[in-house]
C-alpha positions in Angstrom: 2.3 -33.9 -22.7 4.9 -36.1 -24.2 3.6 -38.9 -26.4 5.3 -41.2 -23.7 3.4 -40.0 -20.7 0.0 -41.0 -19.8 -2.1 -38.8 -17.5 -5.7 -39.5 -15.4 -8.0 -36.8 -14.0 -10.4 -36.7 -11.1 -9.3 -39.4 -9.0 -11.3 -41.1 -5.9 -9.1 -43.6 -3.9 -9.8 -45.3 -0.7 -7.3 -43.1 2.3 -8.1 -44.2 5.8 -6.5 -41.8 7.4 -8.1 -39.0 5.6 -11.4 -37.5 7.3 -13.8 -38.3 4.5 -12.3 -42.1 3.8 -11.3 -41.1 0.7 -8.2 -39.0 -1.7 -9.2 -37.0 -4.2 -6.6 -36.6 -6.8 -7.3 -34.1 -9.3 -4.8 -34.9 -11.7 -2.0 -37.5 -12.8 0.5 -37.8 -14.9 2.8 -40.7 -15.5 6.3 -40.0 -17.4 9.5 -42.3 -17.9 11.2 -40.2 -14.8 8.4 -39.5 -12.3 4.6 -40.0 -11.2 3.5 -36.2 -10.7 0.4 -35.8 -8.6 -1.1 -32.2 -9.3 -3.1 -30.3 -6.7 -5.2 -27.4 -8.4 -6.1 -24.7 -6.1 -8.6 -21.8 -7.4 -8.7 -18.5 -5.1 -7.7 -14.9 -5.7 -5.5 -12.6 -3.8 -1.9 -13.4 -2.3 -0.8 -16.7 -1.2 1.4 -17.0 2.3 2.4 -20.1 2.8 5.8 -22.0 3.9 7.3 -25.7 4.3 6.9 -25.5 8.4 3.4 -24.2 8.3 0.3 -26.6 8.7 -1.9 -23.9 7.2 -1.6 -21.1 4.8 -3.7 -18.0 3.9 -5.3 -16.2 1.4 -4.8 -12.9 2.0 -4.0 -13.4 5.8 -7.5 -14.2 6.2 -8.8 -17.7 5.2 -6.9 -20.3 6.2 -6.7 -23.4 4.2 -4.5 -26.9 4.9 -1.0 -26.5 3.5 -1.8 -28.1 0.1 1.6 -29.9 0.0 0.5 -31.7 2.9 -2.7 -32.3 1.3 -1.1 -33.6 -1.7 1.3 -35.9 0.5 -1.5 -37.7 2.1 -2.7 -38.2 -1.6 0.6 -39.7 -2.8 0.3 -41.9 0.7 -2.7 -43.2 -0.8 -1.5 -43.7 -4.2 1.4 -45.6 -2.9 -1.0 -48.4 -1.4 -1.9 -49.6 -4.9 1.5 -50.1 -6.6 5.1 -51.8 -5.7 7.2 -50.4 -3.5 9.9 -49.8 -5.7 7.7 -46.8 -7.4 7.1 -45.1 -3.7 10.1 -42.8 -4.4 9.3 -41.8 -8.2 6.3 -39.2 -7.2 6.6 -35.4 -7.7 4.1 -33.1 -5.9 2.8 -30.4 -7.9 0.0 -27.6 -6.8 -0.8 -25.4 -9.0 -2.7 -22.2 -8.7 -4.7 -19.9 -11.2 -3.2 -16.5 -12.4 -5.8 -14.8 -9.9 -3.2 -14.8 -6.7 0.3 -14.6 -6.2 2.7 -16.1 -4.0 4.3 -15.6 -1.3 6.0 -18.7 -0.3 9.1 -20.7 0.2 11.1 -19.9 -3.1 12.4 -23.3 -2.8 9.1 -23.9 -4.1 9.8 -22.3 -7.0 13.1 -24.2 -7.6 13.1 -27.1 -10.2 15.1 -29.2 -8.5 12.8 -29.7 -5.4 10.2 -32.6 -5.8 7.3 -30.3 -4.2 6.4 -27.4 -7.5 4.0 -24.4 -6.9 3.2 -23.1 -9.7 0.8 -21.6 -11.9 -2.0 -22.9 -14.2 -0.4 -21.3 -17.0 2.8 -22.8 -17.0 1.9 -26.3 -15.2 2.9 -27.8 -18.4 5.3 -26.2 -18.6 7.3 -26.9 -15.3 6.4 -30.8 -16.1 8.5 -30.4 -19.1 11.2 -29.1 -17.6 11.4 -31.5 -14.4 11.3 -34.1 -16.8 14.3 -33.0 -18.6 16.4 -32.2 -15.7 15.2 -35.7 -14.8 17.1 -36.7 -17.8 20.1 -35.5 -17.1 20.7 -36.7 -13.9 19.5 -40.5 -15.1 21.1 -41.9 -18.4 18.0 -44.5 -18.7 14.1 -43.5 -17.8 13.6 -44.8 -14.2 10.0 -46.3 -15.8 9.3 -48.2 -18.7 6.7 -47.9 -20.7 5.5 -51.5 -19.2 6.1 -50.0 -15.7 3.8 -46.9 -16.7 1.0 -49.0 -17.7 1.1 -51.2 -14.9 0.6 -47.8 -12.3 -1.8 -46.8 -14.9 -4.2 -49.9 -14.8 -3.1 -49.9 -11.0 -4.8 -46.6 -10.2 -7.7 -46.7 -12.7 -8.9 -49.9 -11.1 -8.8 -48.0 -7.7 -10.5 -45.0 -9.4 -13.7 -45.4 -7.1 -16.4 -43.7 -10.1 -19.9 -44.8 -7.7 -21.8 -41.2 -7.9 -23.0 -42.0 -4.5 -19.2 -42.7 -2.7 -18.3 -39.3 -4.5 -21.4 -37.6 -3.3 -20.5 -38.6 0.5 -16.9 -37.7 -0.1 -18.4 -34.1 -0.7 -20.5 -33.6 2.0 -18.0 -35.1 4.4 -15.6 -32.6 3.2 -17.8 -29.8 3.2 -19.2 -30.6 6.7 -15.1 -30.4 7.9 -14.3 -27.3 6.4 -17.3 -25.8 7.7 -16.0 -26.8 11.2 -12.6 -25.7 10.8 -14.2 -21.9 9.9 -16.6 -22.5 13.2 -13.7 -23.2 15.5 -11.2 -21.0 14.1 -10.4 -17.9 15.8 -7.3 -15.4 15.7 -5.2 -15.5 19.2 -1.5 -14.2 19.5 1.3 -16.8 19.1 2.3 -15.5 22.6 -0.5 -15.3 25.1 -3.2 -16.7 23.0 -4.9 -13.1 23.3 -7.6 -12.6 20.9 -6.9 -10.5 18.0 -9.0 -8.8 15.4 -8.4 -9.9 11.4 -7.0 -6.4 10.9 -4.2 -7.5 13.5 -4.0 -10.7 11.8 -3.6 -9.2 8.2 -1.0 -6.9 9.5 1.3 -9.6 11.1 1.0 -12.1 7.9 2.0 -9.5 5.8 5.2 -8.6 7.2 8.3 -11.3 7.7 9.7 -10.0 10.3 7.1 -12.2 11.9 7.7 -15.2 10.2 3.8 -16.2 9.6 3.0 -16.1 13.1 0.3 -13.7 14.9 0.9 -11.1 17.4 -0.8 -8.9 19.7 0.1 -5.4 20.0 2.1 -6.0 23.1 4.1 -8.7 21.8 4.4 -7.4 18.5 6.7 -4.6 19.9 8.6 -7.7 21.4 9.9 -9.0 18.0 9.8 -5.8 17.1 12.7 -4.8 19.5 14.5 -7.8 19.1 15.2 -6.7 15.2 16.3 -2.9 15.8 19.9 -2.3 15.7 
């Protein structure tokens, strides 16, 4: 990173609203044009995911929590511990290892937006270039170097480092997810029919259902609506 940035790593904050009582921020980097908060995801196999979906899926199969709406409740939290007048200067980043692909909103992909996907290989990358498209549209940094530190001693004081609050945050989190894949079943979009993951695979995969499931019978629905 730029000599001018500073960055922190591993990150427990206080989050009320979040299930465990807590954000985990796995990495942050402060630069003169933007706080970027950077979710990293590790799984393998294709990533389906878009701006109007609550969930996405790994190969149409497991389902995990958009992560941009995972990383906004993170900023949420962030926001708690500094002035108001830095609430609009944060940049949501997740990045994702070279072991998937994506299949996602391009505008994702566009370096304009203020919510990245990208991969591990070229995080640094992207951050570099945000930053000097940042540049370009603002003639002076929108943070000083005083302003950097402040949000830097701001969120290392909140840095919650107790082994034992980070051990509950774990378990808390585990004990969800292990829920979610309990109560999570495959039903059509349409009658809420059952469906098998083969089904469920099939309908992810192709757009003309726009990320929603079908049963056979409704499948042929959309289907029909699409032939000329």
């Amino acid at each position: 990173m730029p000599k001018e940035c500073r960055y922190l790593s591993d990150l427990l904050v206080k989050n009320p609203k979040a299930k465990s009582g807590y954000s985990q921020i796995d990495h942050l980097v402060l630069s003169p044009y933007g706080i970027f908060v950077i979710e990293t995801k590790n799984y393998q196999g294709t990533i389906y995911g878009g701006k109007d979906r609550k969930t996405w899926s790994v190969n149409g199969k497991f389902k995990m929590m958009n992560p941009f709406v995972q990383n906004y409740g993170h900023i949420k939290a962030l926001t708690s511990f500094i002035d108001e007048k830095y609430h609009d200067l944060f940049i949501s980043v997740v990045s994702f290892t070279k072991r998937c692909t994506f299949k996602v909103d391009l505008d994702y992909r566009k370096i304009a937006s203020n919510e990245l996907i990208v991969y591990d290989i070229e995080l640094s990358e992207f951050i570099h270039r945000k930053i000097s498209v940042l540049k370009i549209h603002h003639k002076e940094p929108l943070l000083t170097q005083s302003d950097i530190l402040t949000i830097f001693n701001a969120f290392s004081k909140a840095n919650i480092t107790d082994p034992k609050a980070r051990e509950e945050h774990n378990r808390l989190l585990k004990t969800h997810v292990s829920e979610q894949k309990t109560s999570t079943s495959s039903t059509c979009s349409v009658c809420n029919k059952p469906v098998s993951d083969k089904v469920k695979t099939y309908c992810l995969s192709n757009n003309i259902f726009n990320g929603k499931v079908y049963c056979y019978e409704h499948q042929k629905v959309v289907q029909n609506k699409f032939k000329p």
